[in-house]
C-alpha positions as CSV (number, residue, x, y, z in Angstrom):
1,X,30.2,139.5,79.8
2,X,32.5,141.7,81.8
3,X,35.7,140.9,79.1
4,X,33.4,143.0,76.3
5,X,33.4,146.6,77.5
6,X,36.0,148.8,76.4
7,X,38.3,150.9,78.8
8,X,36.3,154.2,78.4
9,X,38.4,156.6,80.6
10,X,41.6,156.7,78.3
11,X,39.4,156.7,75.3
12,X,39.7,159.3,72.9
13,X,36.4,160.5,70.8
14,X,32.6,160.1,72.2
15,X,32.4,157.4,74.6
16,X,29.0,156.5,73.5
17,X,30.3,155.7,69.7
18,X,33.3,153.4,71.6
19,X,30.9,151.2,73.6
20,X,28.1,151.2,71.0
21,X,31.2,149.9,68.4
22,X,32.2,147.3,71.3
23,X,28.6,145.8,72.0
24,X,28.0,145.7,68.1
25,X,31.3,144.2,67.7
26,X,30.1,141.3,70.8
27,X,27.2,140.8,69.0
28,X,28.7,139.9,65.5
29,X,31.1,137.4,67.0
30,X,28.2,135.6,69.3
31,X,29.6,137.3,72.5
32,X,26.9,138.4,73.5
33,X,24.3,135.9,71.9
34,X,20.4,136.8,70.7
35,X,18.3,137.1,73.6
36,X,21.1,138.1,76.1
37,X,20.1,141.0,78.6
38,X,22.5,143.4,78.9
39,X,22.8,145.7,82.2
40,X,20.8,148.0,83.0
41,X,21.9,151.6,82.1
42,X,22.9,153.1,85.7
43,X,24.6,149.9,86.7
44,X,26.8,150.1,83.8
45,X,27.4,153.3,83.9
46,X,28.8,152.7,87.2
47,X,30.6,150.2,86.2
48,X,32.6,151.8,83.4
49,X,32.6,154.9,85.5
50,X,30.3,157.0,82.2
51,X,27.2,158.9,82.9
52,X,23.7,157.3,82.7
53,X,23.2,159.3,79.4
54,X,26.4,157.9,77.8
55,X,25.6,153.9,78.1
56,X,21.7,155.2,77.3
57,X,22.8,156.7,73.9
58,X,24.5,154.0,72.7
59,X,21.6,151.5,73.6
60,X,19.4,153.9,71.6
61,X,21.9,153.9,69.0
62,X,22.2,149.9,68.4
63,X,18.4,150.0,69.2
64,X,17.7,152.2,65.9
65,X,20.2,149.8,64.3
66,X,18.1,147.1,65.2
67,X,21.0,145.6,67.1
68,X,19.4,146.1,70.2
69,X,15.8,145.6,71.3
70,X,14.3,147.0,74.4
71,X,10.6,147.5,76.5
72,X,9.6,149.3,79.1
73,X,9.9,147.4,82.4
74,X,12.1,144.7,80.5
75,X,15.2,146.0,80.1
76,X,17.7,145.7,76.8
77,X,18.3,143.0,75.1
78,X,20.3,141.6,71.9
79,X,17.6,141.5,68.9
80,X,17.0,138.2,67.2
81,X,18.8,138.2,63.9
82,X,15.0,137.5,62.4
83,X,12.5,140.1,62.4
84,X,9.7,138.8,63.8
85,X,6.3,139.2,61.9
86,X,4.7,142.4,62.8
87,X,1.6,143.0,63.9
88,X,-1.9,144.8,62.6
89,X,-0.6,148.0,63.9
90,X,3.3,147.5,62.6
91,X,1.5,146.9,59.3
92,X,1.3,150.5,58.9
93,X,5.0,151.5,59.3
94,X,6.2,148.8,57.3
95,X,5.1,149.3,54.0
96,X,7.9,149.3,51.8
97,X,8.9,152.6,49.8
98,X,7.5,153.0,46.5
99,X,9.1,151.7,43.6
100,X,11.2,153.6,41.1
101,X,9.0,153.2,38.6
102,X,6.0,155.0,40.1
103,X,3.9,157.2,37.8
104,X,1.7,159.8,39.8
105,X,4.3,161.7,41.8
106,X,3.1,164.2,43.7
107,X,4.4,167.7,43.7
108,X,2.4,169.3,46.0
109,X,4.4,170.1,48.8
110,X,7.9,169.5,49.4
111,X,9.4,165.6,50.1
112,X,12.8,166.2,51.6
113,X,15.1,163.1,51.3
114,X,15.9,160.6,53.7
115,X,20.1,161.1,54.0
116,X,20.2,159.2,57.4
117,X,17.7,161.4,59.7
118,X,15.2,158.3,60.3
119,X,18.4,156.1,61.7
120,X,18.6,159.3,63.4
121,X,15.2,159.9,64.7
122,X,15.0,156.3,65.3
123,X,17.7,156.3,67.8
124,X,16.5,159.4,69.5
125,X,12.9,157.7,69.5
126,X,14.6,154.6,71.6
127,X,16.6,156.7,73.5
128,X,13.6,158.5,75.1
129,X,11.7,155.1,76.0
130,X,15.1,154.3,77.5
131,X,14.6,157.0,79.6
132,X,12.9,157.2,83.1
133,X,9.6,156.2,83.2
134,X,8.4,159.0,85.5
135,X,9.3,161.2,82.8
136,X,6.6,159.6,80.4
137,X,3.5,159.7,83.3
138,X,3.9,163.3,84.4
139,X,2.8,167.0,82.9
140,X,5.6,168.7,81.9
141,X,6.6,172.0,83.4
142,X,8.1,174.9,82.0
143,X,11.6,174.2,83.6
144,X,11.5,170.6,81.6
145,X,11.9,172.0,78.2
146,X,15.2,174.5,79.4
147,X,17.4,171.8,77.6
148,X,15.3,171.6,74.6
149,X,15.4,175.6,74.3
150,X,19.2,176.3,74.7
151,X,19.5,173.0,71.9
152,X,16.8,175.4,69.6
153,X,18.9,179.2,70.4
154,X,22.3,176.9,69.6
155,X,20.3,175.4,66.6
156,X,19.8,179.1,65.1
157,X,23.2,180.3,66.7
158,X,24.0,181.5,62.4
159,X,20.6,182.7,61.8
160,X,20.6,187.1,62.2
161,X,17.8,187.4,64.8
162,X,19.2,190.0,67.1
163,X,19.4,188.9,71.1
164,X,18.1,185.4,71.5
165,X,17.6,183.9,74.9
166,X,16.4,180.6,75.9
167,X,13.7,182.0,77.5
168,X,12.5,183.9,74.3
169,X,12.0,180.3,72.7
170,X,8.4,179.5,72.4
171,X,8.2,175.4,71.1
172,X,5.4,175.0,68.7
173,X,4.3,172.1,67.0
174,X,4.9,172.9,64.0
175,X,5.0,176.6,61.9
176,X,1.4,176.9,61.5
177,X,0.9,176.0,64.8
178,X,4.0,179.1,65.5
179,X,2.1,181.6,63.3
180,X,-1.4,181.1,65.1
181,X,0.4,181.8,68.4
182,X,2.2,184.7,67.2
183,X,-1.1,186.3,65.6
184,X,-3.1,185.3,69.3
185,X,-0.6,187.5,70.8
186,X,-0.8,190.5,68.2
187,X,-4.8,190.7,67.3
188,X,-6.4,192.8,69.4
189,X,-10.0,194.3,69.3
190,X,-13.1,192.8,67.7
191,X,-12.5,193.4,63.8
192,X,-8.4,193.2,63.2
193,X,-7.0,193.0,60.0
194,X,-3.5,191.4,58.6
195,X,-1.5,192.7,55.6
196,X,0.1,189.5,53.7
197,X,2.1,189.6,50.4
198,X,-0.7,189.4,47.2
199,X,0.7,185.9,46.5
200,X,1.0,184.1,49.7
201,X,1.0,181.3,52.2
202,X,-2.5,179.6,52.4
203,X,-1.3,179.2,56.3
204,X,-1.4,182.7,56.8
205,X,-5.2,183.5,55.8
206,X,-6.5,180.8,57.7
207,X,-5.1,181.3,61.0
208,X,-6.3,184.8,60.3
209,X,-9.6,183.2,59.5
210,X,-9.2,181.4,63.2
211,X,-9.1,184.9,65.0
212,X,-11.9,186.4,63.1
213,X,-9.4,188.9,61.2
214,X,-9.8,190.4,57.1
215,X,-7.0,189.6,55.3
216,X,-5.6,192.1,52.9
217,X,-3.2,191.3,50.1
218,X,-0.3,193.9,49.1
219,X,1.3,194.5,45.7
220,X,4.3,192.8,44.9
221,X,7.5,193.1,42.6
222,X,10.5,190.4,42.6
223,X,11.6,192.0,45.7
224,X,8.6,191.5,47.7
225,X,5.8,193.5,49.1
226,X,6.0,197.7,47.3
227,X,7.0,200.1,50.4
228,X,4.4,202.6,48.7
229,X,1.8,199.6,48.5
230,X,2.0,198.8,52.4
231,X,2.0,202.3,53.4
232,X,-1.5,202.8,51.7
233,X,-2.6,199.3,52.7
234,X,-2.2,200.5,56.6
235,X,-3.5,204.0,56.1
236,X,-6.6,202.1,54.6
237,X,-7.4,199.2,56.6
238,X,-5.4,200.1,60.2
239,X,-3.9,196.7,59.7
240,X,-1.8,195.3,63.2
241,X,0.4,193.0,61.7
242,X,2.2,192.6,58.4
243,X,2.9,188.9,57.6
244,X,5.4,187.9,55.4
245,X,8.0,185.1,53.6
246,X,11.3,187.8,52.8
247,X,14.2,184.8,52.4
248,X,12.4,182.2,50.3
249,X,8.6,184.0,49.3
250,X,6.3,181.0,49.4
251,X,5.3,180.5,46.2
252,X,7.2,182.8,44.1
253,X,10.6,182.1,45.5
254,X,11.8,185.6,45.9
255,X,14.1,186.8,47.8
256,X,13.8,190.3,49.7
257,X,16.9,192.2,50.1
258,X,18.1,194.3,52.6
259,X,17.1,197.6,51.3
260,X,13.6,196.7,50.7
261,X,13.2,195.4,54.3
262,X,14.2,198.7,55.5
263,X,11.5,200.5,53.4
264,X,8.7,198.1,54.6
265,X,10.2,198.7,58.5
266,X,9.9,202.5,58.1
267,X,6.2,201.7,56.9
268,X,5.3,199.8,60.1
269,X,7.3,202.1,62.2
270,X,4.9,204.8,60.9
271,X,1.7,202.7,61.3
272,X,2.5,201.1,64.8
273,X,2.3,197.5,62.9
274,X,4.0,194.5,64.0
275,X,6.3,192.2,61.2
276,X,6.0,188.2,61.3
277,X,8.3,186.7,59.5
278,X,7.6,183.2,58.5
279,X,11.4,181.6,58.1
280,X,9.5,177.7,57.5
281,X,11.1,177.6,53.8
282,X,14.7,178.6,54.2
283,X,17.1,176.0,54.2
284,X,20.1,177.4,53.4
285,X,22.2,180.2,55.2
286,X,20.4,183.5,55.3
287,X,20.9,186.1,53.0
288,X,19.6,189.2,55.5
289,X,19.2,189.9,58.8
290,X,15.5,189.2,60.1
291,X,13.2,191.5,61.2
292,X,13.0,190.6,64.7
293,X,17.4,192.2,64.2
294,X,16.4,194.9,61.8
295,X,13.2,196.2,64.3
296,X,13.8,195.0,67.6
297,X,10.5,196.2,69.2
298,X,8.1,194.7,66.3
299,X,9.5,192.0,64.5
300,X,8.7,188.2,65.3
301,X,10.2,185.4,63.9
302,X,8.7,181.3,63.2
303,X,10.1,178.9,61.8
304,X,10.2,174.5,61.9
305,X,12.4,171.8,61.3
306,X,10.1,170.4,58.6
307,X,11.5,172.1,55.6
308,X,15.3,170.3,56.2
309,X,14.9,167.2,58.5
310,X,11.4,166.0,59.0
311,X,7.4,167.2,59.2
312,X,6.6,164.1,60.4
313,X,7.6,165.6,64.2
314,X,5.4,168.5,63.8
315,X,8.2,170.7,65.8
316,X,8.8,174.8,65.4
317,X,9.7,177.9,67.4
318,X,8.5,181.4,67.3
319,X,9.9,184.2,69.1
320,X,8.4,187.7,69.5
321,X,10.3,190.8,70.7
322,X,11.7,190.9,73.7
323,X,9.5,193.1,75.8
324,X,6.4,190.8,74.2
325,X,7.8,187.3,74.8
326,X,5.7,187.1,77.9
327,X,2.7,187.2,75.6
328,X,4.1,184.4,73.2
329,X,4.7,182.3,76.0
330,X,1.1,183.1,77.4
331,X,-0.8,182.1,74.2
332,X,1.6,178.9,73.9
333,X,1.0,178.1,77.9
334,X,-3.2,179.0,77.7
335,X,-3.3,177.4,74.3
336,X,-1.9,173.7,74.3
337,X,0.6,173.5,77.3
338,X,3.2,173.3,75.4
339,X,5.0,170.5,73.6
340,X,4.6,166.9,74.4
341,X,7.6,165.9,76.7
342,X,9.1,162.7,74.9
343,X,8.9,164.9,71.8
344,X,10.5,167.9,72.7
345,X,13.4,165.4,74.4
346,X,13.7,163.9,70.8
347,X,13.9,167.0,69.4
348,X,16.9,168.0,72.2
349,X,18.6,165.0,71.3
350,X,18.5,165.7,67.4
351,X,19.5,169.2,67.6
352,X,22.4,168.8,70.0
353,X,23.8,166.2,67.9
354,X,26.3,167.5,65.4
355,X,26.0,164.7,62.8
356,X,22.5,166.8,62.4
357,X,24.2,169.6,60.7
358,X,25.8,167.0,58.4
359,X,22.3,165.6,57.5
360,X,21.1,169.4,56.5
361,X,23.7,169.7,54.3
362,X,23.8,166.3,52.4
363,X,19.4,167.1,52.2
364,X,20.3,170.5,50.8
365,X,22.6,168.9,47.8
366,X,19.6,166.2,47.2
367,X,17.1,168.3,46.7
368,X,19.7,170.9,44.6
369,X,20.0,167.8,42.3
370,X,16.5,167.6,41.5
371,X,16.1,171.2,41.5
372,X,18.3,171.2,38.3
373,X,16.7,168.0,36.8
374,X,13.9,170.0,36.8
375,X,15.8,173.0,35.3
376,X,17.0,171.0,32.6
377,X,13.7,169.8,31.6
378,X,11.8,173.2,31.8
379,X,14.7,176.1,32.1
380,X,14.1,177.5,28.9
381,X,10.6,178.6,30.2
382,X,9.5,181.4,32.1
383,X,10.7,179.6,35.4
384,X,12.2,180.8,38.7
385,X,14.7,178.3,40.7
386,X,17.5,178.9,43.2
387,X,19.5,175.5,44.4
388,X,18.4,176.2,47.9
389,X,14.5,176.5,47.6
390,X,12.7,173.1,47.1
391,X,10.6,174.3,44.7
392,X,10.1,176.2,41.7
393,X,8.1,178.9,40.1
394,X,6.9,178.4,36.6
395,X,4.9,181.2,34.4
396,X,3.0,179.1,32.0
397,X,3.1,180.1,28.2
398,X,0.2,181.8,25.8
399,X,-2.3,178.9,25.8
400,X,-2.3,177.9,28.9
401,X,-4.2,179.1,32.1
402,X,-3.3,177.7,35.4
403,X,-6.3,176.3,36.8
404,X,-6.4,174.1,32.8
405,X,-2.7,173.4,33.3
406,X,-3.5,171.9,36.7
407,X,-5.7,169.4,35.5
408,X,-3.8,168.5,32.4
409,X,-1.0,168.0,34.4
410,X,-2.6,165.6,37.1
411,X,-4.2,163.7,34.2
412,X,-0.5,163.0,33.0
413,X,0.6,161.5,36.7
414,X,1.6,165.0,37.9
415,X,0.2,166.7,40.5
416,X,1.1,170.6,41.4
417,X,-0.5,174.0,42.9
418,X,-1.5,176.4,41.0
419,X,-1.0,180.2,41.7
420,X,-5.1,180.3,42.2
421,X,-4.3,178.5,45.6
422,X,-1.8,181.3,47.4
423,X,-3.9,184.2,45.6
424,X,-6.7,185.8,48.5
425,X,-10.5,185.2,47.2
426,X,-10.7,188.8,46.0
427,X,-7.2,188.6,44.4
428,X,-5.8,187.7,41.1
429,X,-3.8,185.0,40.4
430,X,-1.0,185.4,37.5
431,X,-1.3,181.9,35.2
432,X,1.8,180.5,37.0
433,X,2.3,177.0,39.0
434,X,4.3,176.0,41.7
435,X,6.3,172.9,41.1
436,X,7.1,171.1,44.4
437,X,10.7,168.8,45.2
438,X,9.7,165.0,45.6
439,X,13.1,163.7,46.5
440,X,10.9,160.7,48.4
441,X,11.0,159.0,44.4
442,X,13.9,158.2,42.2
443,X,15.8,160.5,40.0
444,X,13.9,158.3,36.9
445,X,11.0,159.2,38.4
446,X,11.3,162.8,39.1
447,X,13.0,163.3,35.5
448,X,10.1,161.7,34.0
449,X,7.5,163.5,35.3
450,X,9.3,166.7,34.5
451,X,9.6,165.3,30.4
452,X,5.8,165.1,30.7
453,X,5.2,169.0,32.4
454,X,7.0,169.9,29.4
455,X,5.3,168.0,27.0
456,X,2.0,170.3,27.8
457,X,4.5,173.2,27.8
458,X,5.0,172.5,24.4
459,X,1.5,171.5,23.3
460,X,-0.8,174.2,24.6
461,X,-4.8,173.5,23.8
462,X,-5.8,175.4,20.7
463,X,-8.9,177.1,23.1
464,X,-8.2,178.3,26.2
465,X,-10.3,176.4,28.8
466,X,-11.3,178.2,31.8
């Protein structure tokens, strides 16, 4: 076996990608033959004079590949060329993807596409069970998750947040999860109250409904919350917080500029009110500095990987202002303990990678190809779209309400939200919809179910059904 590793000290690119190539390479000729154990990870390592983390990612690597198989205790071996028959339990992540064909295709929320992130979470995944077993029996202490947080402050190294330390990184398992511990540390007293945008993220009112505080919705334009709306809002209701979408509003779309977010910061400065700026939907570059830049000692930030690479992992940050980071960190510690271990590591290992960055951007120009299948079946309605929001806002015709539309809509294999579901139970609602990105079916499929949206576009009941 010694005749198959490569001579990694003159080698010129990562060493992990040589010797994963070399062992793949064994494997394909019958070098190394199904069934044979290779060494374990330190001895190797010692033996081609790497570190442990080197020979470990390339096991993970060829492990996600399905090259390599390995189990705790066991060590690594070369993977039958035959998958074996999975089990009861298997049965549930092996079900196969749905076919083009489907029908019903759900636009509910957001289904980014898979461009290569589950090889890549995959590998990660295997790379962590590789890893030792000590760290999977122990609690976690603060000091464990350093790594993961300088990986997070490198991760929003082009994102306009002001100062950012490692230690100002709060993980969070997922953005909800980020805005309930940002509101934990803001509420105070036995009857607080919230300011949110009138058309809103559901999110937002119930972890408001969590910590026993009223919820107040603001006036709106297509730049966001009305300075002169706000101001009367906190004379009114002594609100503490201000929470907000201002790069991608959730559902409209909208984007607030600049200007506005420095009318709406003179507004809290006078009231004493905090700004939380949900980030969860932007997946492109941002077009404005954040509030936590613009208003050092009141804005805080949260925001999640789920949008771009995956919700399945359930990962975010939040970050307060600096002299309140304490707090954040206190609700996170009191509150859940943090993150689990192994998935914070996968989340290090996914972030420090820079073939991540290349996955963003090849997700980004999927979904901006079904954003404009969708344009070109319904553009010539009252719709709002940008290439870099996954999904879009659509202002139904005379005829239609939205609640009707809805229905109609699911009955034809479609399913979206309506603008009853992000308006507060006192509000109003305009007739509008919010038309999710699906990239999880085919093109066909996506296209189809946007001929049949506009099919009721075009046919509008003769009463109006309420």
């Amino acid at each position: 076996m010694d005749t198959i590793w490569p001579e990694l000290d003159a080698a010129t690119g990562p060493k992990y990608k040589i010797l994963a190539d070399s062992i793949r390479g064994a494997t394909a000729a019958g070098t190394l033959a199904e069934g044979a154990r290779l060494p374990p990870v330190r001895d190797l390592a010692y033996q081609l004079n790497v570190t442990p983390g080197t020979v470990a990612r390339a096991y993970a690597v060829l492990a996600g590949e399905g090259v390599l198989t390995a189990g705790v205790g066991r060590g690594t071996f070369v993977a039958p060329k035959t998958r074996p028959r999975p089990s009861p339990v298997d049965d549930v992540w092996s079900k196969e993807t749905p076919p083009d064909d489907v029908y019903t295709v759900s636009l509910f929320s957001p289904r980014i596409p898979d461009v290569g992130q589950a090889r890549a979470i995959r590998a990660a995944l295997a790379q962590v069970g590789a890893a030792d077993p000590l760290r999977l029996l122990n609690y976690p202490t603060r000091d464990s998750y350093r790594l993961v947080r300088e990986a997070v402050v490198n991760w929003l190294a082009d994102v306009p947040l002001g100062p950012v330390d490692p230690e100002d990184v709060v993980l969070t398992n997922g953005g909800q999860n980020g805005i309930c511990v940002a509101l934990q540390s803001i509420l105070e007293g036995p009857s607080p109250t919230i300011l949110v945008e009138d058309l809103s993220y559901a999110g937002f009112r119930r972890a408001a409904e969590l910590m026993r505080a009223e919820v107040v919705g603001v006036a709106m334009d297509a730049q966001g919350v009305l300075p002169e709306a706000l101001d009367e809002a906190a004379r009114r209701t002594g609100a503490q917080v201000f929470c907000t979408t201002p790069e991608v509003q959730n559902p409209t779309g909208t984007f607030c500029p600049l200007e506005r977010r420095q009318a709406l910061i003179a507004v809290a400065e006078r009231h004493g009110m905090q700004i939380l700026e949900d980030d969860c939907y932007r997946i492109g570059t941002s077009r404005a500095p954040c509030y936590r830049a613009l208003a050092p000692e009141r804005g805080w930030y949260v925001s999640t990987l789920s949008k771009i690479l995956t919700p399945a992992l359930r990962v975010g940050y939040a970050l307060a202002p600096r002299e309140r980071s304490g707090d954040l960190r206190k609700a996170a510690e009191y509150g859940y303990f943090g993150l689990s271990e192994p998935l914070a590591e996968v989340t290090r290992i996914l972030l420090s990678d820079p073939d991540t960055l290349e996955l963003c951007r090849r997700a980004r120009e999927r979904i901006a190809e079904y954003v404009r299948l969708a344009v070109n079946a319904l553009g010539r309605f009252d719709l709002s779209w940008d290439d870099e929001v996954p999904f879009l806002w659509l202002h139904l015709p005379q005829g239609w309400r939205a609640a009707a539309f809805c229905r109609a809509a699911e009955a034809a294999g479609v399913q979206i939200r309506s603008a009853d579901e992000f308006a507060l139970r006192t509000g109003r609602a305009p007739h509008a919809v919010r038309i999710a990105v699906n990239c999880q079916v085919s093109k066909t499929s996506f296209e189809n179910a946007m001929q049949r949206l506009r099919s009721l576009l075009d046919n509008p009941p003769e009463q109006i059904s309420v």
